[in-house]
MMTF fields as JSON, N, C-alpha, C and O atoms, coordinates in Angstrom:
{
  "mmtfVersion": "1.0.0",
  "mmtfProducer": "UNKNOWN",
  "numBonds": 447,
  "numAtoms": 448,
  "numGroups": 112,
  "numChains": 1,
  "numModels": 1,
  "chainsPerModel": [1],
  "groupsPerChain": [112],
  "chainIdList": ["A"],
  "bondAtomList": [4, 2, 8, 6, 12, 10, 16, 14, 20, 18, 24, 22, 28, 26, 32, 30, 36, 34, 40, 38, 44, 42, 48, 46, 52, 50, 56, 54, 60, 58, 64, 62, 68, 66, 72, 70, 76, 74, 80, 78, 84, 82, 88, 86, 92, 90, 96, 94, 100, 98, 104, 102, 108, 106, 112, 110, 116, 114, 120, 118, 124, 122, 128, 126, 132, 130, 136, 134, 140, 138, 144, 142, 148, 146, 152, 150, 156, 154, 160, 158, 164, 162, 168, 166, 172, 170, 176, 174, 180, 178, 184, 182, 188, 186, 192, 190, 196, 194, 200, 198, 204, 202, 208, 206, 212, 210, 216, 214, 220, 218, 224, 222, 228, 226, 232, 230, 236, 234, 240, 238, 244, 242, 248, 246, 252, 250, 256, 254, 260, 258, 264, 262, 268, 266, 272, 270, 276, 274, 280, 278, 284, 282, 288, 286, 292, 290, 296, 294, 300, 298, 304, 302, 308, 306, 312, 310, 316, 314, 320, 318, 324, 322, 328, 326, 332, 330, 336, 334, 340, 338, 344, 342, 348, 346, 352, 350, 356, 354, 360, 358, 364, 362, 368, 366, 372, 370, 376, 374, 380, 378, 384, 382, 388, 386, 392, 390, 396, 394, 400, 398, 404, 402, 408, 406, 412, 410, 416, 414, 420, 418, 424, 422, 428, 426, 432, 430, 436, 434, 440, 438, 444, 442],
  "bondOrderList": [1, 1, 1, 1, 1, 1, 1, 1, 1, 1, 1, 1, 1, 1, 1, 1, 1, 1, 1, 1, 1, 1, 1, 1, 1, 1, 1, 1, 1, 1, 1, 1, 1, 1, 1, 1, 1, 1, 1, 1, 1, 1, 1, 1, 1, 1, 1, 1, 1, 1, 1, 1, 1, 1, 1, 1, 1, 1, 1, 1, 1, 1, 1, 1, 1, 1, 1, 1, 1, 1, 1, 1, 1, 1, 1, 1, 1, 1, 1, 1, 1, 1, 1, 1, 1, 1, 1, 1, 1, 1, 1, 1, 1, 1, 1, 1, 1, 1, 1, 1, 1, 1, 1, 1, 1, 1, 1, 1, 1, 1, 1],
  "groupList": [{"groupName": "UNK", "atomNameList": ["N", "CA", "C", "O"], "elementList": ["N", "C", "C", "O"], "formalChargeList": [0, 0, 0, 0], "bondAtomList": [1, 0, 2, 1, 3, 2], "bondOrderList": [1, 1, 2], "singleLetterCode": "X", "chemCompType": "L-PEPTIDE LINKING"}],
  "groupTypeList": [0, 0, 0, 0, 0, 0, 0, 0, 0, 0, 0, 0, 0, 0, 0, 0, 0, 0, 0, 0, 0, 0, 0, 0, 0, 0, 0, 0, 0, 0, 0, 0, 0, 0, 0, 0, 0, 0, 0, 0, 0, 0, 0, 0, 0, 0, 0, 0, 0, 0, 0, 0, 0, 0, 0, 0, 0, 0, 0, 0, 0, 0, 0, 0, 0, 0, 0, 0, 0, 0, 0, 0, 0, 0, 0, 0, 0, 0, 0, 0, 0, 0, 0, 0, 0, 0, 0, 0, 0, 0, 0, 0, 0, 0, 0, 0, 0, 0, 0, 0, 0, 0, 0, 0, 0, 0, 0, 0, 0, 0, 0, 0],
  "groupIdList": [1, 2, 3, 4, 5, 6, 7, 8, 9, 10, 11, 12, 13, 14, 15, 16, 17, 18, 19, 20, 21, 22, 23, 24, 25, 26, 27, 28, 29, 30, 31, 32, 33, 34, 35, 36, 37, 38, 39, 40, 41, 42, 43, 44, 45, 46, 47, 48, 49, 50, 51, 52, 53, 54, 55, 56, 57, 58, 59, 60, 61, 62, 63, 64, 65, 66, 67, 68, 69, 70, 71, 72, 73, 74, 75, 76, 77, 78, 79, 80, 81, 82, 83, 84, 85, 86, 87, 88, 89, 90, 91, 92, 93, 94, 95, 96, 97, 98, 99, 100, 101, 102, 103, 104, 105, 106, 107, 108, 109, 110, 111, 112],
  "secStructList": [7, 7, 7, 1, 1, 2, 2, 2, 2, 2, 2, 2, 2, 2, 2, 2, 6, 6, 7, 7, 2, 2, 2, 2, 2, 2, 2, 2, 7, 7, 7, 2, 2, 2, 2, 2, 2, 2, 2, 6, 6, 7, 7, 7, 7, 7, 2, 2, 2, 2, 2, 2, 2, 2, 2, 2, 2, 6, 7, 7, 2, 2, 2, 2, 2, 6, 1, 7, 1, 1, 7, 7, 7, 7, 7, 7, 6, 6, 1, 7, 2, 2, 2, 2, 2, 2, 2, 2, 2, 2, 6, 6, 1, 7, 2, 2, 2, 2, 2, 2, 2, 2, 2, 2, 2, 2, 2, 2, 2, 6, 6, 7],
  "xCoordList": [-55.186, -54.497, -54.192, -54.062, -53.998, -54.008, -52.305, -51.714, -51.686, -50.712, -50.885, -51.491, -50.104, -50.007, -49.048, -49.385, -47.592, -46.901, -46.343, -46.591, -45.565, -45.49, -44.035, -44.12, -43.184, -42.052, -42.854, -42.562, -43.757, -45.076, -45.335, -45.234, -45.561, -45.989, -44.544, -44.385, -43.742, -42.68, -42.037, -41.657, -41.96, -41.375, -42.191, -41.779, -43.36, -44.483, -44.179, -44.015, -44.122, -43.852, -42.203, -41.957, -41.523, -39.808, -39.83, -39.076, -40.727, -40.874, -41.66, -41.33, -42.356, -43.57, -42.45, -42.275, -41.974, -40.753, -39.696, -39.044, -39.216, -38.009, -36.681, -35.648, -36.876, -35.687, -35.303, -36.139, -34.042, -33.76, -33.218, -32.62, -33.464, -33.354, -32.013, -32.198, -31.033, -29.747, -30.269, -29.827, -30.843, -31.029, -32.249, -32.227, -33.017, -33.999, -33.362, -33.484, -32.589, -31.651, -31.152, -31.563, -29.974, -29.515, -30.146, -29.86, -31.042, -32.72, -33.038, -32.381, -33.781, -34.35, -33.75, -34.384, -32.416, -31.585, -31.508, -30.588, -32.51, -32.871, -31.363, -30.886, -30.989, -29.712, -30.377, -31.314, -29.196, -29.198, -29.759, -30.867, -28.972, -28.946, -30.819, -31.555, -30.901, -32.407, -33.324, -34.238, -33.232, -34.079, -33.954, -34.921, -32.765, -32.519, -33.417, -34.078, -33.534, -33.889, -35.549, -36.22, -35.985, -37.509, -37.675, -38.577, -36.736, -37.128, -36.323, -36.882, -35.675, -34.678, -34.914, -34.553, -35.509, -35.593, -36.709, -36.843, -37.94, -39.335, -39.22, -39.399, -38.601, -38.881, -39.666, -39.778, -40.164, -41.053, -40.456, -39.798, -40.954, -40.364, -41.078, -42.098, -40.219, -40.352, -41.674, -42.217, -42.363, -42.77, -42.436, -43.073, -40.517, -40.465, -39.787, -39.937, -39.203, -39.391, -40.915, -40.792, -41.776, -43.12, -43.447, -43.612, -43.507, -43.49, -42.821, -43.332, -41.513, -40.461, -40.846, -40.817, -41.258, -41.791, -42.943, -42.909, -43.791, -45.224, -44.811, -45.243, -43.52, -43.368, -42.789, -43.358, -41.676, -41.278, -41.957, -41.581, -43.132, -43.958, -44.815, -45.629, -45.128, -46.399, -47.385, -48.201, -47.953, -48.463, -49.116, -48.4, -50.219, -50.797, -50.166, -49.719, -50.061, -49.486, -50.649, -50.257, -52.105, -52.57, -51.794, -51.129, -51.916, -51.648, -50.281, -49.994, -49.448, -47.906, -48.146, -47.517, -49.03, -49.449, -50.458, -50.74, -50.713, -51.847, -53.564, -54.408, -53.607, -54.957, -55.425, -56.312, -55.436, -56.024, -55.565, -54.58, -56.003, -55.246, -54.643, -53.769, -55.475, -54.97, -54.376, -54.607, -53.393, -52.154, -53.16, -52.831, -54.011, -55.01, -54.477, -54.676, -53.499, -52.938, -54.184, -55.327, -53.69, -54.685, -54.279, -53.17, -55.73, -55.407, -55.55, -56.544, -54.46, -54.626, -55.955, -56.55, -56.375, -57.982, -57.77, -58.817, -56.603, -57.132, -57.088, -57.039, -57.141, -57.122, -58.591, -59.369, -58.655, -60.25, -60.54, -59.591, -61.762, -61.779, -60.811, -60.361, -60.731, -60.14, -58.577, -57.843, -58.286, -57.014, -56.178, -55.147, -57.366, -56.811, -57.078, -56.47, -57.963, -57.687, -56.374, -55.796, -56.3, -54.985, -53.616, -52.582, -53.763, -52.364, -52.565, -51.549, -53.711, -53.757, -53.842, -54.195, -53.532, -53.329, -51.859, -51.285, -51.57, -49.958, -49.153, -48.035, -49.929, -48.963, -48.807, -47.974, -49.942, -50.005, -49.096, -48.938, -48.243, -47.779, -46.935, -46.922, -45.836, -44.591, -43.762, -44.28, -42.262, -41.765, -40.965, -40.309, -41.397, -40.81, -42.242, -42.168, -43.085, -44.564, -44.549, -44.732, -44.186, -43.921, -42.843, -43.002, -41.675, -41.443, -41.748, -41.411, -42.672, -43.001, -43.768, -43.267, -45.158, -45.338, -44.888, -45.571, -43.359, -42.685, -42.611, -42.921, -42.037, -41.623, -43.125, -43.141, -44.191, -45.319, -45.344, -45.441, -45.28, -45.954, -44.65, -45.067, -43.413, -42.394, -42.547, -42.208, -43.108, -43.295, -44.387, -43.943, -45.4, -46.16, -46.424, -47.195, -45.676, -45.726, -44.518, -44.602, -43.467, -43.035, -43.719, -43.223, -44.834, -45.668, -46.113, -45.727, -46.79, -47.59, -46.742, -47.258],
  "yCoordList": [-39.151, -37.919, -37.817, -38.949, -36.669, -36.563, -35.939, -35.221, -36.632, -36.313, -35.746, -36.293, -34.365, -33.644, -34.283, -34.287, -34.886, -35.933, -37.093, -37.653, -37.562, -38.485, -38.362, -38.929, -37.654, -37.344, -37.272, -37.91, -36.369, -36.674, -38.029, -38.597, -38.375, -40.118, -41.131, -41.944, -40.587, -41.568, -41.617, -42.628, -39.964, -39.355, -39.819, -40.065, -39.966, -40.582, -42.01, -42.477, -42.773, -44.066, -44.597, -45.563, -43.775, -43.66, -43.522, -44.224, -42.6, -42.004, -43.243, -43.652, -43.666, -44.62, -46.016, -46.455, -46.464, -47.323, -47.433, -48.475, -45.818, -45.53, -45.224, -45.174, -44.978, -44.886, -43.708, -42.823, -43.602, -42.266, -42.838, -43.911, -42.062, -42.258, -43.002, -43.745, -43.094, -43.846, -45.571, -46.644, -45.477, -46.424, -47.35, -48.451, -46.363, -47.314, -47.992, -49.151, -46.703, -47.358, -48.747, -49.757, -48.8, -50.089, -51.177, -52.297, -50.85, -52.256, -52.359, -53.251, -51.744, -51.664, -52.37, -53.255, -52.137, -52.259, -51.025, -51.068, -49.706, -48.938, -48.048, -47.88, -47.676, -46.836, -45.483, -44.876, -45.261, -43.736, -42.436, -41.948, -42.343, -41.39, -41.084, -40.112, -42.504, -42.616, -42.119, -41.452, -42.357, -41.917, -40.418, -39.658, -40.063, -38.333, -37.689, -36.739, -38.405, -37.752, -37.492, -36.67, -38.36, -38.52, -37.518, -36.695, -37.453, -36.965, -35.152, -34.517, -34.43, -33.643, -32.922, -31.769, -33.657, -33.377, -33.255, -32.549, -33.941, -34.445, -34.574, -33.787, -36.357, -36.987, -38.22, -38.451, -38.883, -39.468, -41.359, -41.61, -42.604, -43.534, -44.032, -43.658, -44.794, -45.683, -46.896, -46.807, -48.116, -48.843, -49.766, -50.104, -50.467, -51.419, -50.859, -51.374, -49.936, -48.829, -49.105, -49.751, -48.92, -48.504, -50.394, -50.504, -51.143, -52.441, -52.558, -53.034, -52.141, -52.403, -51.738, -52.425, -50.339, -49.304, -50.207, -50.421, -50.595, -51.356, -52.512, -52.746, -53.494, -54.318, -54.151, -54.661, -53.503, -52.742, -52.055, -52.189, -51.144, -50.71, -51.621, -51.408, -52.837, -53.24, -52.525, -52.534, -51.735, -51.006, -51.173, -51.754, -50.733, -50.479, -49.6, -48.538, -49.914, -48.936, -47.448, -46.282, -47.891, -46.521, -45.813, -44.794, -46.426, -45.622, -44.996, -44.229, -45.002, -44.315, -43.501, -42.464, -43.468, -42.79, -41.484, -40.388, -41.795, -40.65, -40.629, -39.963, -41.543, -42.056, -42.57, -41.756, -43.376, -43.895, -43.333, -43.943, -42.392, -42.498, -43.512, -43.329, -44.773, -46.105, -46.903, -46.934, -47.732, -48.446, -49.234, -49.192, -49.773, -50.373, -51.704, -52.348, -52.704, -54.078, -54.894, -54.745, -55.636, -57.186, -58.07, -58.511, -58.242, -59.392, -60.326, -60.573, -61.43, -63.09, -63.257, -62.657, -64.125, -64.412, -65.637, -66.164, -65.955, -66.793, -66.213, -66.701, -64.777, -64.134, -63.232, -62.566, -63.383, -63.161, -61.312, -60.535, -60.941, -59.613, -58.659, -57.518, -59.488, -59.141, -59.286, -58.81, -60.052, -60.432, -58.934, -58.275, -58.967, -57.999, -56.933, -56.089, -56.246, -55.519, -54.813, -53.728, -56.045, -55.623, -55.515, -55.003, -56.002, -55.253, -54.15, -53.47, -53.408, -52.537, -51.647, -50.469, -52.224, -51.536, -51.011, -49.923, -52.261, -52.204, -51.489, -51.029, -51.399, -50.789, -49.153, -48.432, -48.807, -47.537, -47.132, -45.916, -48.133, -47.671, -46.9, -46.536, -46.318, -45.334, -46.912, -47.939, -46.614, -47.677, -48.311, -49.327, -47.139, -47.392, -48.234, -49.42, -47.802, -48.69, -50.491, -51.471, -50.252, -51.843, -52.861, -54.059, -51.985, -52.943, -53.424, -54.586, -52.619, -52.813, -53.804, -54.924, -53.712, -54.842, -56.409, -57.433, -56.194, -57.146, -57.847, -59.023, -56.779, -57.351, -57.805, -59.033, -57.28, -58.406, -59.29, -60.255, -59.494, -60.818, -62.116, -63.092, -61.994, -62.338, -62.838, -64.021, -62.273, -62.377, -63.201, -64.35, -63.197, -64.028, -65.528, -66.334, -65.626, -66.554, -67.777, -69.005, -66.859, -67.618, -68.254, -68.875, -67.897, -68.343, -69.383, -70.39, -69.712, -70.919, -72.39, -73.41],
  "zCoordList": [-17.737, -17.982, -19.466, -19.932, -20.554, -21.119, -21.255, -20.449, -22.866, -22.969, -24.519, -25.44, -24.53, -25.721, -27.037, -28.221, -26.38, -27.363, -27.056, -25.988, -27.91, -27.731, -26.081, -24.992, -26.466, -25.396, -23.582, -22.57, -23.792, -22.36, -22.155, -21.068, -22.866, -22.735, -22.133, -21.222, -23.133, -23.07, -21.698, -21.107, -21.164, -19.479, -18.507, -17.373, -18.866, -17.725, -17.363, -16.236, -18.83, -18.689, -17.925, -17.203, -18.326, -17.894, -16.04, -15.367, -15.451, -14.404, -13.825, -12.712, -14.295, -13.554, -13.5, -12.364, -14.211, -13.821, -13.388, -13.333, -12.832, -12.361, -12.83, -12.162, -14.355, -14.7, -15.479, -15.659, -15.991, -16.841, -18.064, -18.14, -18.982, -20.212, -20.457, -21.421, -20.103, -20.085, -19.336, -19.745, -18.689, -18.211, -19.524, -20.075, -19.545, -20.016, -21.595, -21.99, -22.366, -23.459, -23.043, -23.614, -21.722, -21.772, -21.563, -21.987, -20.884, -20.197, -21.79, -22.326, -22.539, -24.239, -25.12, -25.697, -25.412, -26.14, -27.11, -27.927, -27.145, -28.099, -27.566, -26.443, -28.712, -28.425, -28.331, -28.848, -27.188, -26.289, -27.911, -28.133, -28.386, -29.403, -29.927, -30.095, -30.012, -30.338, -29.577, -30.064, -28.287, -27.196, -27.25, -27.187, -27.364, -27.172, -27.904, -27.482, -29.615, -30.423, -30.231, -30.856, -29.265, -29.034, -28.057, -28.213, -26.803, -26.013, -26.341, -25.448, -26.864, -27.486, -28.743, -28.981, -29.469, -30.94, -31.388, -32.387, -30.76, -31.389, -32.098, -33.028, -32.167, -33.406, -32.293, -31.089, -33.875, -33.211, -33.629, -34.638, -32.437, -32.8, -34.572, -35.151, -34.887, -36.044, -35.932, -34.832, -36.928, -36.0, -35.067, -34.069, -35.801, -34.883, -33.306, -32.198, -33.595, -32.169, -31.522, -30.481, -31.715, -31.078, -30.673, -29.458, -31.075, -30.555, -29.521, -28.508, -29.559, -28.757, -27.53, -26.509, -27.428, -26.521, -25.663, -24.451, -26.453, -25.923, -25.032, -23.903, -26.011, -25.096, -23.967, -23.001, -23.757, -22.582, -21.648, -20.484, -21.949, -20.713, -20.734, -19.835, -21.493, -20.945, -21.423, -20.501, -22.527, -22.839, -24.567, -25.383, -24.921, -26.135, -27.033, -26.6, -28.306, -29.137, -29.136, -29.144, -29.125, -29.115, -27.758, -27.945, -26.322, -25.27, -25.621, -24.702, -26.44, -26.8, -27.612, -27.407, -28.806, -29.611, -28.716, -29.2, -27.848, -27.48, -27.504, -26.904, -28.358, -28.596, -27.438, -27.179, -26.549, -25.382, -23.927, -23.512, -23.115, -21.927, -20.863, -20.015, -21.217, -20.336, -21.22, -22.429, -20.456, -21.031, -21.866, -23.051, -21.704, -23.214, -23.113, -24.143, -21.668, -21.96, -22.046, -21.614, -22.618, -22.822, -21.637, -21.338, -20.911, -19.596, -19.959, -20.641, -19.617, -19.774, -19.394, -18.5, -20.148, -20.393, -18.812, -18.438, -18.101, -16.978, -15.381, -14.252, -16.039, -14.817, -14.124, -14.807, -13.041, -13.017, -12.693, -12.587, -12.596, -12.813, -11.524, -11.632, -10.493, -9.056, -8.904, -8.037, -9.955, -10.296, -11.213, -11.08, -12.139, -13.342, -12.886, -13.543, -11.706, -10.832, -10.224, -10.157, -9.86, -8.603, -9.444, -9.014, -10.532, -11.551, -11.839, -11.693, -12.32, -12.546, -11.294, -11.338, -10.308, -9.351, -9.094, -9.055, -8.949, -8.703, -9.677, -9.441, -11.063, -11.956, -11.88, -12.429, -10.972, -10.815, -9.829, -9.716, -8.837, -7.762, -8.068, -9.244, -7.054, -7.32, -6.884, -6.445, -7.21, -7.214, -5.844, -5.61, -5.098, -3.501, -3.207, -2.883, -3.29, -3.153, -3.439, -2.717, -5.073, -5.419, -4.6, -4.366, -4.232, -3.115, -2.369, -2.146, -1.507, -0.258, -0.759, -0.661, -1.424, -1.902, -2.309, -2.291, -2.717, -2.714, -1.546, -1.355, -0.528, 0.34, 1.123, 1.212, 1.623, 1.841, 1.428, 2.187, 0.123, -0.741, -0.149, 0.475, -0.38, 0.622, 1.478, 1.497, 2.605, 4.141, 3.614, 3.598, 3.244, 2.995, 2.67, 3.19, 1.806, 1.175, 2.243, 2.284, 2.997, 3.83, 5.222, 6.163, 4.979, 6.256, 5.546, 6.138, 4.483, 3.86, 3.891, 3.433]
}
């Protein structure tokens, strides 16, 4: 999907993890004011903002910038193609989804 700025990007990413901008400030450490101004003001982050952004979603600095439509992460080189699959699966879920997931993997693993 294609996002026009950076605030599109940032709401997608906010939404895809469940949270609201108050929230994601206190998880970040990025102060509220700051976020407003991104999402409120169009302004745009700084760089060590944009690190901070990447490391938090899990995400490429192009994919925040707009340049790439996919998060652009780098897979641990010991994970195999079926592996790096299924994250990129899961990362797509909605977040009632990832539980459930949780909760399989759970049930699961208590049988072994």
């Amino acid at each position: 999907m294609e996002h026009s700025t950076f605030s599109d990007i940032f709401y997608d990413l906010l939404q895809e993890k469940g949270l609201n901008r108050k929230q994601f400030s206190e998880q970040s450490g990025i102060p509220y004011t700051t976020v407003i101004g991104w999402t409120k003001l169009g302004r745009l982050p700084d760089y060590s903002a944009l690190i901070k952004l990447a490391d938090f979603f899990d995400c490429s600095l192009d994919y925040l910038t707009g340049r790439r439509d996919e998060y652009g992460r780098a897979a641990p080189s010991d994970f195999n193609s079926d592996e790096q699959a299924l994250i990129g699966t899961y990362r797509q879920l909605s977040a009632e989804n990832r539980e459930l997931v949780h909760q399989l993997i759970d049930g699961l693993s208590k049988r072994t």
